[in-house]
N, C-alpha and C positions, 0 to 999 in steps of 0.2 A: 423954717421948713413949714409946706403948706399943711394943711390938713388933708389933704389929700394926699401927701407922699406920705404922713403920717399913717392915715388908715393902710396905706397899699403897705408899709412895712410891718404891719400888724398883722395884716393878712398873708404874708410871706410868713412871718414867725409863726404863727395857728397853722398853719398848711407843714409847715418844719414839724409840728410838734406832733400832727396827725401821724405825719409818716414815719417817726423816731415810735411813737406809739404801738402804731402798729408791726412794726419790725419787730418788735421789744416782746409783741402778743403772739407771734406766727412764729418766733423762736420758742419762747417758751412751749407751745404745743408741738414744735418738731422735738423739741427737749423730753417733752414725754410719750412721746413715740419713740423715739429713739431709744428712751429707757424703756417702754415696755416690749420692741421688740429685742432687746435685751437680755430683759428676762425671761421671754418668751423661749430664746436656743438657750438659755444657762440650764432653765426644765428639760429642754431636746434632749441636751448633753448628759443630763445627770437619770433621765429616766422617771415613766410615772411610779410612782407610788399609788402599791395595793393598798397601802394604806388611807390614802385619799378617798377611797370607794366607800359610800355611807353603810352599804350592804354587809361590808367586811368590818366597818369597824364597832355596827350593829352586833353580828355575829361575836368579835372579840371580846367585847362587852356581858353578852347577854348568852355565853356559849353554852352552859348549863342547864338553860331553858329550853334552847334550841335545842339540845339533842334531848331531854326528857321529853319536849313537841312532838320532836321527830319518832320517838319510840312511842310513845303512846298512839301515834296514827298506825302506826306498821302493827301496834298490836289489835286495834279497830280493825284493818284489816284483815288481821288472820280471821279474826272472830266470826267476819261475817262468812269468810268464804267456810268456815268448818260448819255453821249453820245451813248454808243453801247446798254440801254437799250430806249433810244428817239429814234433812229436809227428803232428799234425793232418795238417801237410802231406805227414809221412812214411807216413802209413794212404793217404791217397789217394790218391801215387804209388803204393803196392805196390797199389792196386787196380786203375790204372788200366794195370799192368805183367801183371797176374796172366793167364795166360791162360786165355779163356772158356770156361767149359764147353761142351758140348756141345747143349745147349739154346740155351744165349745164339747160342752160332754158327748155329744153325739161323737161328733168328733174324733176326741181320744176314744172313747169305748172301745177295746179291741170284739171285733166279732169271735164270739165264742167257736174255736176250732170242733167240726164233727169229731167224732171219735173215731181214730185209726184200727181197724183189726188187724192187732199184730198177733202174727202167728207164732203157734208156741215152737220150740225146743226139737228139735229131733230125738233125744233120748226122754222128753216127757214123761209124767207118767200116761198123757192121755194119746201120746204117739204108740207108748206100749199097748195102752186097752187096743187099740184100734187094728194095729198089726196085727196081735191075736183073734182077736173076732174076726178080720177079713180072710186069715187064714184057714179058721177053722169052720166057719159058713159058707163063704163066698167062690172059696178057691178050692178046700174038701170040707165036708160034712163032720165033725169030731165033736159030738156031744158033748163030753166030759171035760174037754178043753174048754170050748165056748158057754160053757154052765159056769166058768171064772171070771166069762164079762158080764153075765148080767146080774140083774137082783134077784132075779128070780126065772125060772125057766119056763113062766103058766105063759101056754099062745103059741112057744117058739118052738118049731116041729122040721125036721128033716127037709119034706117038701114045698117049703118058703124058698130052699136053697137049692135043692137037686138041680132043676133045670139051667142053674148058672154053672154049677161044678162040673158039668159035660164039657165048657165051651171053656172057661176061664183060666187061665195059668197061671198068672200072679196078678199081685197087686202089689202098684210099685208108687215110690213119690208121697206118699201121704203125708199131708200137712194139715193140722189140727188149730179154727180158731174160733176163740170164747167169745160167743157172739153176746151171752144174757146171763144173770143169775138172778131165779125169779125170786120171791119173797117168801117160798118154802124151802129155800135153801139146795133149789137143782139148777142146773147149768144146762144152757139149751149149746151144742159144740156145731161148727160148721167143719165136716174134712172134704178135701178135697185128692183124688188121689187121680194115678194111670191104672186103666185095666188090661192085659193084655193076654190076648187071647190065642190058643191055642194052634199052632201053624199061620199065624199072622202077627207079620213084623210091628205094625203101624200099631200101636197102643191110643185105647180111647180115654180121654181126659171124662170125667165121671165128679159127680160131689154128691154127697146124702147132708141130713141133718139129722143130731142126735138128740136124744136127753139124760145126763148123766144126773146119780145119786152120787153123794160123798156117803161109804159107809167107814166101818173100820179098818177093811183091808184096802183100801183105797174107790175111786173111782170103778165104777157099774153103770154099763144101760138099764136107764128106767125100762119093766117090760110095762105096757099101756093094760090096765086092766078094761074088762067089757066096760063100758058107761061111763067112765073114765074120761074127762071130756080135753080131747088134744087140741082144739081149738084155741085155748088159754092159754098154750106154749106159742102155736104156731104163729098168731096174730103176733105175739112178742118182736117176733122178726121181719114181719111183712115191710116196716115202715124201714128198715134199718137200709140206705144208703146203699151202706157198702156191703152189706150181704147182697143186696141186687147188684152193685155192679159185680160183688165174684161172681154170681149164675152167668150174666152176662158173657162174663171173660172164658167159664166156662163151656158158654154154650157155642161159643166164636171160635176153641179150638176144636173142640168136637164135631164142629161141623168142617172145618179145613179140614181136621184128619180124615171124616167120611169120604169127602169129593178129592181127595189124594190118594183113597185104597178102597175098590170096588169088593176085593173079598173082607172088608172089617164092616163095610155097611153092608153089606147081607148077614156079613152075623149079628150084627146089632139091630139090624129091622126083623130076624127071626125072632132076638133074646126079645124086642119090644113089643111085640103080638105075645108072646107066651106069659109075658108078666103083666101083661093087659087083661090078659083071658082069668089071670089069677087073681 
């Protein structure tokens, strides 16, 4: 045999041994494919395992830790939240301690309400003084009666009154209010009454002002002595609101009554010339 048919069946065997080789290499790797997808469905089949999870088997391990971790943040958190709401409640007390400026106070300040004249009682005692005096000066003349309303009788004479007791019938309505009590212990009274006059229906609305004494039998008209200075009572009232608006109101019915009955204003324009003249 030549050398040349020599090398060619050398080269035939080497070519055989490649290929048995490599058959031998391409098996073996299907072989472990084969096996790992294998055991790839035996896991499908059988299901993962929590156990496998590093997180759970951290936890199994370490579970004591984990939950005194876990309480001890839950209790960081309560702490801070009861702080920021103390914190809360401490702002609002200092605000609601803080005192107000000067604005704010304006503010609230309530304006001081004027004083209301409320009038007294119908059975008063100063609705009694007053009934008696108007009956016994105003409407007849009775001395001895009207020497019970005042302090004293020095000034007070028959014809202060005569020229009214012609014309007047009653006196009706009278209401009685404490306008003062000065700082010697007398009472300046505002009444306000109807006068009604003698053959005439229409009654005239009228108000005087008085000055009473407290003695021991009760309430008395102060009588004014000469020199006697009434300017110190009367200024008392001048300023007072609401005694101006009663004349007011006063004087807004008295005059509707006048321009509603032609015979009560001729008697009341005759009585006001004759107590002018006086």
């Amino acid at each position: 045999m030549s050398d040349k048919d020599k090398n060619y069946i050398l080269d035939e065997e080497t070519e055989d041994n490649d290929i048995v080789e490599y058959l031998e290499r391409d098996l073996d790797g299907y072989e472990r494919a084969v096996k790992a997808e294998e055991n790839r469905r035996d896991r499908n089949k059988k299901g993962w395992s929590f156990k496998e999870n590093p997180i759970i088997k951290f936890y199994q391990s370490n579970k004591m830790k984990v939950l005194w971790t876990i309480l001890g943040i839950l209790i960081i958190i309560l702490l801070v939240a009861l702080i920021i709401v103390n914190t809360g409640k401490e702002k609002d007390s200092q605000k609601a301690t803080e005192p107000k400026t000067t604005e704010a106070l304006q503010e609230t300040t309530e304006t001081p309400e004027e004083e209301v004249l409320l009038a007294e009682a119908a059975d008063s005692e100063y609705n009694q003084l007053f009934e008696k005096y108007f009956q016994n000066s105003v409407v007849e003349w009775n001395e001895e009666a009207l020497s019970q309303c005042y302090e004293n009788m020095q000034n007070v004479s028959e014809s202060s009154y005569s020229y009214l007791n012609k014309y007047v019938e009653a006196v009706q309505n009278i209401v009685c209010y404490v306008l003062y009590e000065t700082e010697d212990g007398k009472e300046i009274v505002c009444v306000t009454y109807n006068m009604k006059f003698k053959n005439i229906n229409t009654v005239a609305p009228a108000m005087d002002t008085f000055l009473l004494v407290k003695t021991d039998s009760g309430y008395k008209l102060h009588n004014f002595e000469v020199g006697e200075e009434i300017d110190m009572y009367t200024n008392r009232v001048q300023d007072n609101a609401q005694y101006s608006e009663l004349i007011s109101n006063i004087n807004n019915q008295l005059g509707i009554a006048l321009e509603s009955d032609a015979d009560l204003k001729k008697v009341y324009d005759a009585l006001k010339n004759v107590g002018s003249e006086e």
